[in-house]
LUMFISE-660348 format. One record per atom (N, C-alpha, C, O): residue number from 1; residue in three letters; atom name; x, z, y. Coordinates in Angstrom, 3 decimals. Atoms other than C-alpha are relative to their C-alpha. Example, Ala and Ser with C-alpha at 12.3 -4.5 7.8 and 13.67 -1.06 7.14 Angstrom:
BEGIN
atom k:1 | r:ALA | a:N | c1:0.890 | c3:0.000 | c2:-1.190
atom k:1 | r:ALA | a:CA | c1:12.300 | c3:7.800 | c2:-4.500
atom k:1 | r:ALA | a:C | c1:0.900 | c3:0.000 | c2:1.200
atom k:1 | r:ALA | a:O | c1:1.936 | c3:0.665 | c2:1.181
atom k:2 | r:SER | a:N | c1:-0.820 | c3:-0.060 | c2:-1.190
atom k:2 | r:SER | a:CA | c1:13.670 | c3:7.140 | c2:-1.060
atom k:2 | r:SER | a:C | c1:-0.770 | c3:0.730 | c2:1.090
atom k:2 | r:SER | a:O | c1:-0.261 | c3:0.899 | c2:2.198
***
This chain:
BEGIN
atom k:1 | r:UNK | a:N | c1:0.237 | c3:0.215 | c2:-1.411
atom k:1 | r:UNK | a:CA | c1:-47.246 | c3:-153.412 | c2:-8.980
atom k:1 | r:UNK | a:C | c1:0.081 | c3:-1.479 | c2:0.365
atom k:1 | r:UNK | a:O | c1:-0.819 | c3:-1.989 | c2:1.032
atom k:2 | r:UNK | a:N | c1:0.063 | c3:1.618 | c2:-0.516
atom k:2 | r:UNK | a:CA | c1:-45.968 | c3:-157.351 | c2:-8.598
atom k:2 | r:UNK | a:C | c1:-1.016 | c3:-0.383 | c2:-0.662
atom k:2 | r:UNK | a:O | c1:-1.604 | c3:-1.225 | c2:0.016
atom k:3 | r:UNK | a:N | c1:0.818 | c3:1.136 | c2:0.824
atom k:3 | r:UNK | a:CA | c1:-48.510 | c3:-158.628 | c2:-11.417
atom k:3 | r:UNK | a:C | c1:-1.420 | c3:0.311 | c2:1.387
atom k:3 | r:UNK | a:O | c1:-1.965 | c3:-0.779 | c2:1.561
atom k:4 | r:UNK | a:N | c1:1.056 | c3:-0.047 | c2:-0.556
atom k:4 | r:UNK | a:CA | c1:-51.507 | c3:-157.402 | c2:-8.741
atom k:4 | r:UNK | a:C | c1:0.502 | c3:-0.518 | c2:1.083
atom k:4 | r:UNK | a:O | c1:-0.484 | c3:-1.203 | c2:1.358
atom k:5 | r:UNK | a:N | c1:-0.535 | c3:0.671 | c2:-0.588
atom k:5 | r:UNK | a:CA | c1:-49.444 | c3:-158.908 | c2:-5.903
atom k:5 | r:UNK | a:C | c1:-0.125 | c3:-1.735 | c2:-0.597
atom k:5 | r:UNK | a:O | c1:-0.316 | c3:-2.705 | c2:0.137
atom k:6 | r:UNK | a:N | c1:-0.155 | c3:1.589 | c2:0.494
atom k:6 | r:UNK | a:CA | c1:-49.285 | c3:-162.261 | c2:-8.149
atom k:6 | r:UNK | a:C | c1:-1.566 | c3:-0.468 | c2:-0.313
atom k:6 | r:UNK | a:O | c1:-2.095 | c3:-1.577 | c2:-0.237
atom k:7 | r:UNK | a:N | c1:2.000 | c3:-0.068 | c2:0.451
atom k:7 | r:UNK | a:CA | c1:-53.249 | c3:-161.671 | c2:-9.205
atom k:7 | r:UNK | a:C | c1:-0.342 | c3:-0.511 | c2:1.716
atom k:7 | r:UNK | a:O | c1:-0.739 | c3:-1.648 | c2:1.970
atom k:8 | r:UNK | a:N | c1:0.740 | c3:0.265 | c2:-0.870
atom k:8 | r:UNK | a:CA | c1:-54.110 | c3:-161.460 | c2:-5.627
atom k:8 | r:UNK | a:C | c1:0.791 | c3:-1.297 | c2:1.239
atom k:8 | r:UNK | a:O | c1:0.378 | c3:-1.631 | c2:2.349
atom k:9 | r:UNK | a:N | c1:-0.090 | c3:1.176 | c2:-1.178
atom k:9 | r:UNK | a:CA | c1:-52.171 | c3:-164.338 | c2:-3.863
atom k:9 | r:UNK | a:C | c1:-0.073 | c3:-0.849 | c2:-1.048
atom k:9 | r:UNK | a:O | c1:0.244 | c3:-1.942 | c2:-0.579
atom k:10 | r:UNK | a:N | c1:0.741 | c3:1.080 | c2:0.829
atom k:10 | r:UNK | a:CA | c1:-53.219 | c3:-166.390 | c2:-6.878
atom k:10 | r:UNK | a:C | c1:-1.612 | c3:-0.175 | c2:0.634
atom k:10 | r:UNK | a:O | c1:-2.051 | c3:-1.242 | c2:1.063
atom k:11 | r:UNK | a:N | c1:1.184 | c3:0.034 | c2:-0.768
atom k:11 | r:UNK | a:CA | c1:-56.562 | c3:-165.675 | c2:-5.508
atom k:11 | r:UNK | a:C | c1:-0.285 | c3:-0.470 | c2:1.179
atom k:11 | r:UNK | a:O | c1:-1.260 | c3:-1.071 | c2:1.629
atom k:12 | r:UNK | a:N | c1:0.385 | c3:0.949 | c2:-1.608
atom k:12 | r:UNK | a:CA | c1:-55.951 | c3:-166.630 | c2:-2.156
atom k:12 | r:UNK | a:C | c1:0.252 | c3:-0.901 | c2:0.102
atom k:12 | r:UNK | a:O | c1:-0.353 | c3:-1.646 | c2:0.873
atom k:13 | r:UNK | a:N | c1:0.318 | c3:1.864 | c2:-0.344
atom k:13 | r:UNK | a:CA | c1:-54.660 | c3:-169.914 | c2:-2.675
atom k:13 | r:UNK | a:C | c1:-0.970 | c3:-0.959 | c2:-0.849
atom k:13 | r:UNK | a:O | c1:-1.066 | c3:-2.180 | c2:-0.731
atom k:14 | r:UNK | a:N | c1:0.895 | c3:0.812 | c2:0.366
atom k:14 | r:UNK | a:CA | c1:-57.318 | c3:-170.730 | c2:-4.892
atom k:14 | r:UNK | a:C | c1:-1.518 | c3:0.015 | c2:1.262
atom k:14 | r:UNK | a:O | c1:-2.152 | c3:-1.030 | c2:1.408
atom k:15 | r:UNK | a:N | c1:0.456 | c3:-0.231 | c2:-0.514
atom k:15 | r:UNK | a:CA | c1:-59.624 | c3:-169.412 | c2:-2.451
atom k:15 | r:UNK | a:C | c1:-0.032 | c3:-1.037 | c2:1.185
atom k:15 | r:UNK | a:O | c1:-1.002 | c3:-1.726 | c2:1.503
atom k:16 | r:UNK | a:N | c1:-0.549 | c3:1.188 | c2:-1.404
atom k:16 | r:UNK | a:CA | c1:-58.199 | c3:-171.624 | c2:0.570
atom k:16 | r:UNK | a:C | c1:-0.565 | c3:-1.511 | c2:-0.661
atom k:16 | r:UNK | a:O | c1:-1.364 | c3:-2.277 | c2:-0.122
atom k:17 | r:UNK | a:N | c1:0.163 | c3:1.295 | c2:0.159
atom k:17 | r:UNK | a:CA | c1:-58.236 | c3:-174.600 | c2:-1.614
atom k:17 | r:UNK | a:C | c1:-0.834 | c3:-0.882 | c2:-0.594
atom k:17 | r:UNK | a:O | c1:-0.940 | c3:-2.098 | c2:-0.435
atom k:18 | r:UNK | a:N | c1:0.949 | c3:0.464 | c2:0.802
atom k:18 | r:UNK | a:CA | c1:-60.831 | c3:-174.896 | c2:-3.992
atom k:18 | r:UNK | a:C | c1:-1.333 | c3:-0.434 | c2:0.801
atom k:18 | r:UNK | a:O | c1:-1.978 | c3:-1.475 | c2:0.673
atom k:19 | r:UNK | a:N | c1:1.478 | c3:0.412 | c2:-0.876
atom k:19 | r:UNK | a:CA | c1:-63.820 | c3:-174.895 | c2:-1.644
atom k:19 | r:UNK | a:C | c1:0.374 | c3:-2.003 | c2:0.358
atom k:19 | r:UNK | a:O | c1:-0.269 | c3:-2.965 | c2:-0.064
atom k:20 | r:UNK | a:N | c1:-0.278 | c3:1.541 | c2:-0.970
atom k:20 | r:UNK | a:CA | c1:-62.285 | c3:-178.435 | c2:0.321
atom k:20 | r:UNK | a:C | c1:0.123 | c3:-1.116 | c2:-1.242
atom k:20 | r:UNK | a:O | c1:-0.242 | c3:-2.290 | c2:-1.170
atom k:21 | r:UNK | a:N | c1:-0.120 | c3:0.969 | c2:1.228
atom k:21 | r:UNK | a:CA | c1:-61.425 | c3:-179.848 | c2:-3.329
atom k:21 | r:UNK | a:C | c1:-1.569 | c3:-0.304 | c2:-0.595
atom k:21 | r:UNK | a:O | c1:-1.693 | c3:-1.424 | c2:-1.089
atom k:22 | r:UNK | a:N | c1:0.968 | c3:0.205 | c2:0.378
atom k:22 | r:UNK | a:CA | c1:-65.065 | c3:-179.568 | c2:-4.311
atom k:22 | r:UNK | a:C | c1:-0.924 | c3:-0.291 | c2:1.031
atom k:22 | r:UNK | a:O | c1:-2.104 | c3:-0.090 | c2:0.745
atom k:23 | r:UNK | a:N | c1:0.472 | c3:0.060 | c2:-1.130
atom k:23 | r:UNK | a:CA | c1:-66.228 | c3:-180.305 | c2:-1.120
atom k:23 | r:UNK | a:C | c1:-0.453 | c3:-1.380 | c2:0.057
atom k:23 | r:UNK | a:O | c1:-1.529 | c3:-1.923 | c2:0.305
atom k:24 | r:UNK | a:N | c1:-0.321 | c3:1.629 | c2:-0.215
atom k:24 | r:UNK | a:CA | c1:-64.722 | c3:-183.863 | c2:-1.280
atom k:24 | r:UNK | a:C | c1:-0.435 | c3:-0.361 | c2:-1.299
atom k:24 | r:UNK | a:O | c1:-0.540 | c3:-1.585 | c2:-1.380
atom k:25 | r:UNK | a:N | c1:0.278 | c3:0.494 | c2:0.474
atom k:25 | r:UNK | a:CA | c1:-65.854 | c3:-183.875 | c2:-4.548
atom k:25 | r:UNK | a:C | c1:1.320 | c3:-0.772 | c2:-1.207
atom k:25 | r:UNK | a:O | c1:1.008 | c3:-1.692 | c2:-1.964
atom k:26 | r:UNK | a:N | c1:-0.776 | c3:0.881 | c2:0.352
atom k:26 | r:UNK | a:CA | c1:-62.214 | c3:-184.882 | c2:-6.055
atom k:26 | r:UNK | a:C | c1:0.012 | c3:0.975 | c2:-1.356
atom k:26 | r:UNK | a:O | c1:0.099 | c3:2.200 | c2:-1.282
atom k:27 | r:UNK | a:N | c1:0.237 | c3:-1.102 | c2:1.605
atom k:27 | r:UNK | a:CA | c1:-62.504 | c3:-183.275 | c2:-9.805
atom k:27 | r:UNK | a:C | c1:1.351 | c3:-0.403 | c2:0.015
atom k:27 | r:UNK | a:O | c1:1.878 | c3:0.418 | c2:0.766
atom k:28 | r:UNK | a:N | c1:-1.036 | c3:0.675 | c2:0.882
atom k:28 | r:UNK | a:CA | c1:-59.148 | c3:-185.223 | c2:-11.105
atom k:28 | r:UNK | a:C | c1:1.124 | c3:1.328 | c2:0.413
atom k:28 | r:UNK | a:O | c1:1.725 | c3:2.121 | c2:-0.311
atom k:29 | r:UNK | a:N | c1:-0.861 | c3:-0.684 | c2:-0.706
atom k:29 | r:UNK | a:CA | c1:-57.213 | c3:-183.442 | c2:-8.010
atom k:29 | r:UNK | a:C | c1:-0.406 | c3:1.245 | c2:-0.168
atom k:29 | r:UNK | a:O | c1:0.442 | c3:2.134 | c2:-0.097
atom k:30 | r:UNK | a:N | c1:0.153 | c3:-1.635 | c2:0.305
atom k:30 | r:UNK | a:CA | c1:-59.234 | c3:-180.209 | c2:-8.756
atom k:30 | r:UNK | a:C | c1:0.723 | c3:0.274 | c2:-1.074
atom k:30 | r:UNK | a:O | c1:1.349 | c3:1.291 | c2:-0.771
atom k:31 | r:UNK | a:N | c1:0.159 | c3:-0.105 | c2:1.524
atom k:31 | r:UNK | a:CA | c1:-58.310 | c3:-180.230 | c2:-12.737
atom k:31 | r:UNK | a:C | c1:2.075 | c3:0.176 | c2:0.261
atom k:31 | r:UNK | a:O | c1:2.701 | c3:0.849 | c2:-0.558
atom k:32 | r:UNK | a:N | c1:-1.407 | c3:0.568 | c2:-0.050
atom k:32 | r:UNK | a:CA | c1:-54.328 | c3:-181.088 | c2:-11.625
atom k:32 | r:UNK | a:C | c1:0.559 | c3:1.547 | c2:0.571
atom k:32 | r:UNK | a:O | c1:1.507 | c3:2.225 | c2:0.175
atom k:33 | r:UNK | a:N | c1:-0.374 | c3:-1.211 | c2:-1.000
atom k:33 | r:UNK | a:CA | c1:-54.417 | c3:-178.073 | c2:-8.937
atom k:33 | r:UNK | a:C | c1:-0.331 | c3:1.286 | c2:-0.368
atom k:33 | r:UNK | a:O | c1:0.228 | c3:2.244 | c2:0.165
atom k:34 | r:UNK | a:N | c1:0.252 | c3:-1.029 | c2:0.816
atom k:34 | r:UNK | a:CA | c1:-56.200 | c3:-175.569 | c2:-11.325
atom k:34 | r:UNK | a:C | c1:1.319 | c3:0.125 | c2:-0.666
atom k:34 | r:UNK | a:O | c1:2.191 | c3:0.980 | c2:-0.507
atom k:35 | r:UNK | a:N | c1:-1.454 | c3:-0.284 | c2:1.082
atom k:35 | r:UNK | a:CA | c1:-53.474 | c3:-176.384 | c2:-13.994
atom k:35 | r:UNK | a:C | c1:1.361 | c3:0.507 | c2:0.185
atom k:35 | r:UNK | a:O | c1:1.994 | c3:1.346 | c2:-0.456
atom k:36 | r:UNK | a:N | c1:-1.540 | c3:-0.663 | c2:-0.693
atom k:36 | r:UNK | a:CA | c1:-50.185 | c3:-176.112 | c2:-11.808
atom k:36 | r:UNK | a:C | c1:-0.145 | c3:1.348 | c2:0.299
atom k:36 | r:UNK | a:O | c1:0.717 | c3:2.164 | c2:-0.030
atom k:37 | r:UNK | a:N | c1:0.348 | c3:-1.170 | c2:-0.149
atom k:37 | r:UNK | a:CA | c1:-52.069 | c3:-173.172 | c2:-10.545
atom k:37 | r:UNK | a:C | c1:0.331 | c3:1.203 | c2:-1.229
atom k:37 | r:UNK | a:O | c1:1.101 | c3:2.164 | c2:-1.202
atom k:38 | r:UNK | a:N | c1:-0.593 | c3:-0.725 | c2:1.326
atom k:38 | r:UNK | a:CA | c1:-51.972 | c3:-171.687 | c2:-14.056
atom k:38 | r:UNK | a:C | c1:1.220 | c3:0.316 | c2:-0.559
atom k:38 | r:UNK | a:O | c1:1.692 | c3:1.353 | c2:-1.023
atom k:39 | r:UNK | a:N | c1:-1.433 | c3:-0.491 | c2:0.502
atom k:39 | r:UNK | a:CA | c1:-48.813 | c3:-172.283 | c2:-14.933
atom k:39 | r:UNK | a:C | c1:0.567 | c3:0.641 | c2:0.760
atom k:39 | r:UNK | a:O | c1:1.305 | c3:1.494 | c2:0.269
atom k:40 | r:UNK | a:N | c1:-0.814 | c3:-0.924 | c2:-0.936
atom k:40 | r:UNK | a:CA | c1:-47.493 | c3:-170.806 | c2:-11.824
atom k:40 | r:UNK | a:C | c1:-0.354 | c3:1.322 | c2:0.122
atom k:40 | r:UNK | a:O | c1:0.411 | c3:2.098 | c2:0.695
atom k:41 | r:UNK | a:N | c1:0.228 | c3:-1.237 | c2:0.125
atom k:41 | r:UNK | a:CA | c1:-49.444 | c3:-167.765 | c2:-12.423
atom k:41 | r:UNK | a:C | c1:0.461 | c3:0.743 | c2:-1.120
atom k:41 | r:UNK | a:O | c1:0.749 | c3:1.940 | c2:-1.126
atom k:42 | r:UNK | a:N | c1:-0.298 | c3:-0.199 | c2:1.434
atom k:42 | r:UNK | a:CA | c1:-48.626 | c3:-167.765 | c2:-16.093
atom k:42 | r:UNK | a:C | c1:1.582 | c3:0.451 | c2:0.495
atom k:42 | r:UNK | a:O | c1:1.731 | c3:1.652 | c2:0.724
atom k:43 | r:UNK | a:N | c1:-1.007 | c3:-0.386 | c2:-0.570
atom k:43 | r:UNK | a:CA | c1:-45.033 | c3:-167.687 | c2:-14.879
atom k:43 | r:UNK | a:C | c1:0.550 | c3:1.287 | c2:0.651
atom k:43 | r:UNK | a:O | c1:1.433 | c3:2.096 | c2:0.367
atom k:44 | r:UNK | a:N | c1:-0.749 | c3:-0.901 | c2:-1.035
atom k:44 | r:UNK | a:CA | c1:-44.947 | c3:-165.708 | c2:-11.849
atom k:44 | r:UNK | a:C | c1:-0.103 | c3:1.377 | c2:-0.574
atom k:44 | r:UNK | a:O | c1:0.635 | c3:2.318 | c2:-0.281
atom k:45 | r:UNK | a:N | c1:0.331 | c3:-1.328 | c2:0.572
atom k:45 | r:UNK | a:CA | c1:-46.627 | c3:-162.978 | c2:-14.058
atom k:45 | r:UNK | a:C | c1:0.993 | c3:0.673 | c2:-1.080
atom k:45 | r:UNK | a:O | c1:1.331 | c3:1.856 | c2:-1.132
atom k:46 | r:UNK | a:N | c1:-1.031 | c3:-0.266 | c2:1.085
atom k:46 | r:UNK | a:CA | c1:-44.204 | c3:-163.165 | c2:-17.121
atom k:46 | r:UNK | a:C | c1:1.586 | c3:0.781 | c2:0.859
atom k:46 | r:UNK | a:O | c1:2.306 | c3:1.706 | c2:0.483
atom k:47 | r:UNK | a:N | c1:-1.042 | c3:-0.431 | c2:-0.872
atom k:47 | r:UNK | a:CA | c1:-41.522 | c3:-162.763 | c2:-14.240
atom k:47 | r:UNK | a:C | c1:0.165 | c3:1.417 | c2:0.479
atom k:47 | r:UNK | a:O | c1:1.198 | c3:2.084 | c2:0.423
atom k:48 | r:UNK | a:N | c1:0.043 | c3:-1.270 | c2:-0.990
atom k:48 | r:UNK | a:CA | c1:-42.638 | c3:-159.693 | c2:-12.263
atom k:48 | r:UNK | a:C | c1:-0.488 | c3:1.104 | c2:-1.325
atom k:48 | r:UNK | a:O | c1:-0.543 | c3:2.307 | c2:-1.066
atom k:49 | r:UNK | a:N | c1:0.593 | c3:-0.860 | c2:1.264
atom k:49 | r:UNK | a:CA | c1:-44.075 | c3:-158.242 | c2:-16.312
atom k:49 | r:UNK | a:C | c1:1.748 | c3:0.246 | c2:-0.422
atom k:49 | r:UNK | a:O | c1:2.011 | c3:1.097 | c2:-1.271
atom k:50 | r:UNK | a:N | c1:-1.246 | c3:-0.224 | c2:0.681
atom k:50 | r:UNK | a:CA | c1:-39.720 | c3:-158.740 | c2:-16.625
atom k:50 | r:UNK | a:C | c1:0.392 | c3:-0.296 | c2:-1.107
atom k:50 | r:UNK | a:O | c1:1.367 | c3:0.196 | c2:-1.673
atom k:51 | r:UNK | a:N | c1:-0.389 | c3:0.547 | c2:1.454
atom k:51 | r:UNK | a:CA | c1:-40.008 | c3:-160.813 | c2:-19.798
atom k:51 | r:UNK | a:C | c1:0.624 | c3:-1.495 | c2:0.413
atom k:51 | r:UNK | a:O | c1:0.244 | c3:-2.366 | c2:1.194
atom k:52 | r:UNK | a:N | c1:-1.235 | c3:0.881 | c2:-0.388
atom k:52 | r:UNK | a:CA | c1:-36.898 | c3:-163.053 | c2:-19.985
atom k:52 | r:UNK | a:C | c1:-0.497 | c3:-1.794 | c2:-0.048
atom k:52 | r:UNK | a:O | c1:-0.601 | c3:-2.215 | c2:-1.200
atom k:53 | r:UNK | a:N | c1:0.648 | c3:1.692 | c2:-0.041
atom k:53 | r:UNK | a:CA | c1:-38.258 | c3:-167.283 | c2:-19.190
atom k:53 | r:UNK | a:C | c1:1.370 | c3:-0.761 | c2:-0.553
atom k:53 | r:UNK | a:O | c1:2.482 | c3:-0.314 | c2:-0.271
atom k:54 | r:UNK | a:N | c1:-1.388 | c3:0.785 | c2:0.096
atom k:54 | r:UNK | a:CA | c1:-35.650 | c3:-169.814 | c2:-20.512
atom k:54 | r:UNK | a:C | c1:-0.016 | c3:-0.560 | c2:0.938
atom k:54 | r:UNK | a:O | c1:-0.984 | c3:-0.657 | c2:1.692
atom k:55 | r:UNK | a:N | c1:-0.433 | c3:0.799 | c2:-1.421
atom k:55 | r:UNK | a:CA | c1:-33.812 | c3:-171.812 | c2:-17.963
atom k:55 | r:UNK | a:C | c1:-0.249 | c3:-1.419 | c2:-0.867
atom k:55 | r:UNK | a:O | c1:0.495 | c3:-1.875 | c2:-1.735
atom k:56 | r:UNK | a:N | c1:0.162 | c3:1.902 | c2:0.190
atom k:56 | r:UNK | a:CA | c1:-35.601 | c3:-175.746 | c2:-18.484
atom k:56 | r:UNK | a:C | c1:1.218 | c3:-0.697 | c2:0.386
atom k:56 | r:UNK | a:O | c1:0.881 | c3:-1.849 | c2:0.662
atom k:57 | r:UNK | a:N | c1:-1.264 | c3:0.364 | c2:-0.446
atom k:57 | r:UNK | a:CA | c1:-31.976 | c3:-176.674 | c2:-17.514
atom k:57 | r:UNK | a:C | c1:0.600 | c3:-0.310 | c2:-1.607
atom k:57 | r:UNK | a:O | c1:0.803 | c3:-1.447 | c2:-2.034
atom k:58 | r:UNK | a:N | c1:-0.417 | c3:-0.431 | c2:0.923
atom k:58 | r:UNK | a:CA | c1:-30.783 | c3:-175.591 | c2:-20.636
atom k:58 | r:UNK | a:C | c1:-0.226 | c3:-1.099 | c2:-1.234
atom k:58 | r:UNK | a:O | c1:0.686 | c3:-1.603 | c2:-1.888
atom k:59 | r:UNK | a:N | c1:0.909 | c3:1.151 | c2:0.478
atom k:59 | r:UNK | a:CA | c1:-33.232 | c3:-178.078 | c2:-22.502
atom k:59 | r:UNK | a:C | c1:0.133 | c3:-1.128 | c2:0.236
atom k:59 | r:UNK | a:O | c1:-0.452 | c3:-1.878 | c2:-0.545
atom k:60 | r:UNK | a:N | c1:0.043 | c3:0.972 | c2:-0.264
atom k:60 | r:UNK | a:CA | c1:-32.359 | c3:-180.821 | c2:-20.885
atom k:60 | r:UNK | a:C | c1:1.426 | c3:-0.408 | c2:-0.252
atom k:60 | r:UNK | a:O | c1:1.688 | c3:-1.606 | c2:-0.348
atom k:61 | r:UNK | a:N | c1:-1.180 | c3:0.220 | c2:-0.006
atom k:61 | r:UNK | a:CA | c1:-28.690 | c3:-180.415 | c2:-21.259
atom k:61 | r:UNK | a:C | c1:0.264 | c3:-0.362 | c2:-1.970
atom k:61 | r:UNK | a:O | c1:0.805 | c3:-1.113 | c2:-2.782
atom k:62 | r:UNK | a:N | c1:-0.290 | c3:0.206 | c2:1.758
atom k:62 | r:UNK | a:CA | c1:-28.978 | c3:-179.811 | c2:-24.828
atom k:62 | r:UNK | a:C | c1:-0.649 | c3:-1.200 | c2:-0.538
atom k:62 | r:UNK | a:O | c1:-0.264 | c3:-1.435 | c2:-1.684
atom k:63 | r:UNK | a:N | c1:0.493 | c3:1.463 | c2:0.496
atom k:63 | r:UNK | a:CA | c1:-31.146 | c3:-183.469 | c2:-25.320
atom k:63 | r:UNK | a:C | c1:1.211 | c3:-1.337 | c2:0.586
atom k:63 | r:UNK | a:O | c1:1.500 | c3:-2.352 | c2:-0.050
atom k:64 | r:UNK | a:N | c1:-0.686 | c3:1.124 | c2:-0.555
atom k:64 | r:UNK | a:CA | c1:-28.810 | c3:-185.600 | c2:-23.062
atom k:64 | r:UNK | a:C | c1:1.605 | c3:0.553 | c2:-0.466
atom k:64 | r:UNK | a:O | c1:2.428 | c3:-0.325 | c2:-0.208
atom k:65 | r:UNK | a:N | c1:-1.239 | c3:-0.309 | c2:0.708
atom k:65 | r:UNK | a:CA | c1:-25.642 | c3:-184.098 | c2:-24.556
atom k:65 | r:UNK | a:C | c1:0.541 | c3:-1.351 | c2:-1.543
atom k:65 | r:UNK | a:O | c1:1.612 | c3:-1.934 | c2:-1.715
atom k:66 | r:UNK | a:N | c1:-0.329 | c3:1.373 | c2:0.695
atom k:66 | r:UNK | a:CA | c1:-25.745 | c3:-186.851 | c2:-27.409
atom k:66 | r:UNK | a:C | c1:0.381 | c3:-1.042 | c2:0.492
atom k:66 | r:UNK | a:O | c1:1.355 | c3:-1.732 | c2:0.190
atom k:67 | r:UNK | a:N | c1:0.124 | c3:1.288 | c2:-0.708
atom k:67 | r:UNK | a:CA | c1:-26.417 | c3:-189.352 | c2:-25.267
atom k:67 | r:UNK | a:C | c1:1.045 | c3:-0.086 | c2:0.357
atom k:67 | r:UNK | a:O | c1:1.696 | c3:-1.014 | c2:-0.124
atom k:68 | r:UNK | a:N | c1:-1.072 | c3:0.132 | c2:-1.150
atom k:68 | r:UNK | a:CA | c1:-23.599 | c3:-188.625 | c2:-22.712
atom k:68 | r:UNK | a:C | c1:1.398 | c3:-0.079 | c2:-1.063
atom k:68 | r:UNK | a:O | c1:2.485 | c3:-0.331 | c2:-0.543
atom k:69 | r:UNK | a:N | c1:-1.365 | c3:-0.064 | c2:0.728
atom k:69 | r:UNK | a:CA | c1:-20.910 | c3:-188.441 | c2:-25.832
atom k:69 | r:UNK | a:C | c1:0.174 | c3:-1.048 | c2:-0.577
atom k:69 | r:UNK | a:O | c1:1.287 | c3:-1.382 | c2:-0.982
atom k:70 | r:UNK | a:N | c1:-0.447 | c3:1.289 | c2:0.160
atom k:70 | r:UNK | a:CA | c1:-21.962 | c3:-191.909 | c2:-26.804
atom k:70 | r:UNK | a:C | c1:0.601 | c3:-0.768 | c2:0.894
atom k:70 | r:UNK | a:O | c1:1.603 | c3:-1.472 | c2:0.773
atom k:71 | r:UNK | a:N | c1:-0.678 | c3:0.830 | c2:-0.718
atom k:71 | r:UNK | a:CA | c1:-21.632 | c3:-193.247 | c2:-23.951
atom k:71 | r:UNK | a:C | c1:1.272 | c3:-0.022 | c2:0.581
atom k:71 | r:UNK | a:O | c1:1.849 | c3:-0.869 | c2:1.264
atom k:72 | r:UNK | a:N | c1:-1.540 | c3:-0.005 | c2:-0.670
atom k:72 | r:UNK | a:CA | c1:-18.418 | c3:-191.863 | c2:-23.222
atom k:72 | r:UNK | a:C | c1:0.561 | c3:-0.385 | c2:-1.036
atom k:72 | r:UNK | a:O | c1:1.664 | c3:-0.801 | c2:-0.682
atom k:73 | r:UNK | a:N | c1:-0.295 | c3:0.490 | c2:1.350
atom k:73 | r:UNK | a:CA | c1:-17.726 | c3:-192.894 | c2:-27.182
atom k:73 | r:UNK | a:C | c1:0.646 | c3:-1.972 | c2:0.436
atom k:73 | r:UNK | a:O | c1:1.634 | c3:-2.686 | c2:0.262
atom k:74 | r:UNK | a:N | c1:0.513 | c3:1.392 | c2:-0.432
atom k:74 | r:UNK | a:CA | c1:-18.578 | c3:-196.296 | c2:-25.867
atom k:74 | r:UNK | a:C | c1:1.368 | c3:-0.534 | c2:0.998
atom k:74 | r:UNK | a:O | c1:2.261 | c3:-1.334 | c2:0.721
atom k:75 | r:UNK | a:N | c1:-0.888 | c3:0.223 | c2:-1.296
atom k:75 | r:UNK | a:CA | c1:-16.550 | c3:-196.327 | c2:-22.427
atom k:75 | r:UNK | a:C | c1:1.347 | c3:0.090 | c2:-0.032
atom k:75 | r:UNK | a:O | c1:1.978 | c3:-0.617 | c2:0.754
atom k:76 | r:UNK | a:N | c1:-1.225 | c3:-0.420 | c2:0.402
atom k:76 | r:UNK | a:CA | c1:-13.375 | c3:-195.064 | c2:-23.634
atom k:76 | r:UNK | a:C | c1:0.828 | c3:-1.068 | c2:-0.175
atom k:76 | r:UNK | a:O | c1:1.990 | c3:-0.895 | c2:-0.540
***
């Protein structure tokens, strides 16, 4: 039931926005607003399909975790 909910307001904001993007003619800003588009559908779908996303939090903690033990190595 959500993935056709996520299908069809994917549709409407491409709908709203794509016409005015090709209107003006701006490809770069079309190509930028397709893509986010994607991933946020790619997403919202994996979400409401109930398959588990990692938290990008997680990723970032585990790269700057070195870092932060030198520099407290350092500071000490």
């Amino acid at each position: 039931m959500w993935i056709i909910i996520v299908i069809f307001a994917v549709g409407i904001m491409a709908a709203l926005q794509l016409p005015s993007l090709n209107k003006k003619k701006l490809r770069k800003e079309r190509s930028v607003y397709l893509l986010l588009l994607f991933i946020a559908f790619v997403l919202a779908s994996l979400e409401s399909l109930r398959i588990k996303i990692p938290n990008p939090l997680d990723a970032v903690t585990i790269a700057v975790k070195p870092i932060t033990m030198v520099i407290n190595y350092i500071f000490q």
